[in-house]
N, C-alpha and C positions, 0 to 999 in steps of 0.2 A: 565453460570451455570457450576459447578464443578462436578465432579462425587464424590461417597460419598466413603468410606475407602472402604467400604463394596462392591460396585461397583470394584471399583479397585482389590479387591480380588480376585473377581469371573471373571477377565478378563483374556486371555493370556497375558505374556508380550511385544506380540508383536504387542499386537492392538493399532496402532500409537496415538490415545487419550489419552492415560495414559499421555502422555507429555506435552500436550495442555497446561495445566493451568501452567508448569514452564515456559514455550516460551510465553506464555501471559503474565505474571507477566512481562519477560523480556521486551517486547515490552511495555508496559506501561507504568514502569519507565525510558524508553529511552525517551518518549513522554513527561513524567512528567515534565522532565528537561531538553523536547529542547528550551522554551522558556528563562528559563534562559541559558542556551549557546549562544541564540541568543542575549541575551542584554551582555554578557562578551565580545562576538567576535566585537559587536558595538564598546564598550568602548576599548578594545583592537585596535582597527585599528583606533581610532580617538586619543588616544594616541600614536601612529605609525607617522600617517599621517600626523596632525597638527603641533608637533614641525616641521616636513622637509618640509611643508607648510612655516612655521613663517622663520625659513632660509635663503628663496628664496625670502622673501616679498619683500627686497629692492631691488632688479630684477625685479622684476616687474611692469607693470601698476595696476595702477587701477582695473580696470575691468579685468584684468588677474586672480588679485590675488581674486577676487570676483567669476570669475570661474572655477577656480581650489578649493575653500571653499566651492561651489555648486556641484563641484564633491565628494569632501569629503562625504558631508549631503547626498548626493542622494545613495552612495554606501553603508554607514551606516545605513539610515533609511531607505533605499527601496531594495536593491541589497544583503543585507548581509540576510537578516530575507526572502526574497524570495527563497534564496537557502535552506535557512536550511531549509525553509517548505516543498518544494516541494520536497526534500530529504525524510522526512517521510512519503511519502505516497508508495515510493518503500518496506519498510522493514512490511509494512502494508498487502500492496496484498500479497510479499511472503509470509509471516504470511498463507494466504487464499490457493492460490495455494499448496505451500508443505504439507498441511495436508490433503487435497483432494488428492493429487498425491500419498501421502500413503496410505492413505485409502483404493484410486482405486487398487492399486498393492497388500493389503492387503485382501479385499476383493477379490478379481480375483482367487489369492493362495488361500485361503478357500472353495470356490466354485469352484475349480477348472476350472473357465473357461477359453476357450482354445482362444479366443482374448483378447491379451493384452491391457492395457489402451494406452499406449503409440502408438499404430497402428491404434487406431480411429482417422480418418480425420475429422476436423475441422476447420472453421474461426478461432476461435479463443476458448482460454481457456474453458471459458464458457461453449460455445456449444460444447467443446469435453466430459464435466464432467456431462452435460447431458445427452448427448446421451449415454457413456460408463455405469453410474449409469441406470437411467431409460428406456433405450432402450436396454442396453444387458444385465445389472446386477438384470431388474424389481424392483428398490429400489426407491421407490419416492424421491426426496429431498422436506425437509421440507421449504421449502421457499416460500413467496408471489410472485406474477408476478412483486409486483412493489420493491420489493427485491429484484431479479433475476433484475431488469430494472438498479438500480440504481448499485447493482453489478457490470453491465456490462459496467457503466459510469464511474467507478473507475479503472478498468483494459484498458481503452483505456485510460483514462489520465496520469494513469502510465505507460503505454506504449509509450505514446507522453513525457511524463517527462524522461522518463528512457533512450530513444535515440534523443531527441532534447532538453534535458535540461529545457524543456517548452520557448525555444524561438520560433517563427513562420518565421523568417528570413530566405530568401530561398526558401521558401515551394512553391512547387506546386500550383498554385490557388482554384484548386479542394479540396487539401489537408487542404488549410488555411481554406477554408469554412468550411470544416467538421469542423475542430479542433473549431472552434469560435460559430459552431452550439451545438457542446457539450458542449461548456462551460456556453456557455447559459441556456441550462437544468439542471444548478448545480449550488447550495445555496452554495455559499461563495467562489466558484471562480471564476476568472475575469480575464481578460486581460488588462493590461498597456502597453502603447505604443506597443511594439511589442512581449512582453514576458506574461508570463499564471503566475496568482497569485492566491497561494491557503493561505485564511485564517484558523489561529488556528480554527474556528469552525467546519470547514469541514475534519479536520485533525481528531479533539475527533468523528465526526462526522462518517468517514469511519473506522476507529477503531474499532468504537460499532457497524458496519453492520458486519463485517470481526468475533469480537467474538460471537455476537449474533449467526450468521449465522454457524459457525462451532461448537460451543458448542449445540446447536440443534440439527447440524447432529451427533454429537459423542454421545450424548444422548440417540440417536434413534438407533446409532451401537451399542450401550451399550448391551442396552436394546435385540436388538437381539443376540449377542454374548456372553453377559454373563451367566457362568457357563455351557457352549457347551465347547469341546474340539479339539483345535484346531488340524487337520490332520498334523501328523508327518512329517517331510521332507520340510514343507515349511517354 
């Protein structure tokens, strides 16, 4: 949901929501057109690969040249459209994080209160922008439990995507268990052989929790902060 002209007026310029809906719009059309990137970067690398495939044929045996054509098919059809997926679900959660993180800092300076958001200890994101909102700033966040559940299912597979690329290779046993116990709780990602695969549905999927969920909250700051005056100096 958008705020109205009229909203916008009545806000400071410094209330980080004013900006939402450009940094949405951006991220949307980034998603709009990762699927086609994903089919150019196919046809690009099999136009790459196969002539210096066809090259090497009379070098080859048989069954060489049949698995080196199976590596081809497997990098283009499965390895290339993996990456670019699981790539968009980073630029997703920062989406989610950066405007809560302003929020929190935005809010703080207004209310002057004297703990910063950055100095609440936490697990993880999540529970720090609970705890700092609803436990030091008394501001409810509008969100379901099973919102907040499914949020928190997104920020640890971006968190597994963001520093293990979603491969499981290597991993701790403890570690591999969890990571294959979350991906279990989640509609349309899966695991292959040894690496984490997120389908286009779950991509449009976390998107719409990410805007839903932040255009709710900017709605409800609005709504408080419009037409108050912001304190000088912050």
């Amino acid at each position: 949901m958008a705020l109205s002209t009229e909203q916008l007026l009545d806000l400071d310029l410094d209330f980080p929501g004013i900006s939402f809906g450009y940094e949405w719009w951006a991220l949307k059309s980034y998603l709009n057109v990762l699927e086609e990137q994903i089919s150019h970067a196919q046809a690009q690398y099999r136009l790459r690969a196969e002539p210096e495939l066809e090259k090497e044929k009379d070098k080859l045996e048989h069954h060489e040249y049949g698995a080196r054509l199976s590596e081809i098919d497997e990098a283009a059809d499965s390895q290339i459209p993996r990456f670019f997926r699981i790539g968009a679900l980073v630029p997703i959660w920062g989406l989610f994080e950066s405007f809560l993180t302003d929020f929190a800092v935005y809010i703080g300076r207004r209310e002057k209160i004297g703990l910063a958001f950055r100095d609440v200890r936490a697990n993880n994101f999540r529970s720090q922008i609970e705890k700092y909102f609803e436990g030091v700033l008394r501001i409810q966040l509008p969100w379901s439990p099973q919102e907040r559940e499914r949020l928190g299912q997104l920020q640890e597979l971006r968190n597994f995507i963001a520093h293990r690329n979603g491969r499981l290779m290597d991993l701790p046993p403890k570690k591999e268990e969890d990571v294959k116990a979350l991906v279990a709780k989640i509609s349309g990602v899966e695991i292959e052989g040894s690496t984490v695969v997120v389908s286009p549905a779950y991509i449009a999927e976390a998107a719409t929790l990410v805007f839903e969920l932040v255009s709710r909250f900017t709605q409800q700051l609005a709504d408080r902060y419009a037409g108050t005056v912001a304190p000088t100096g912050t």
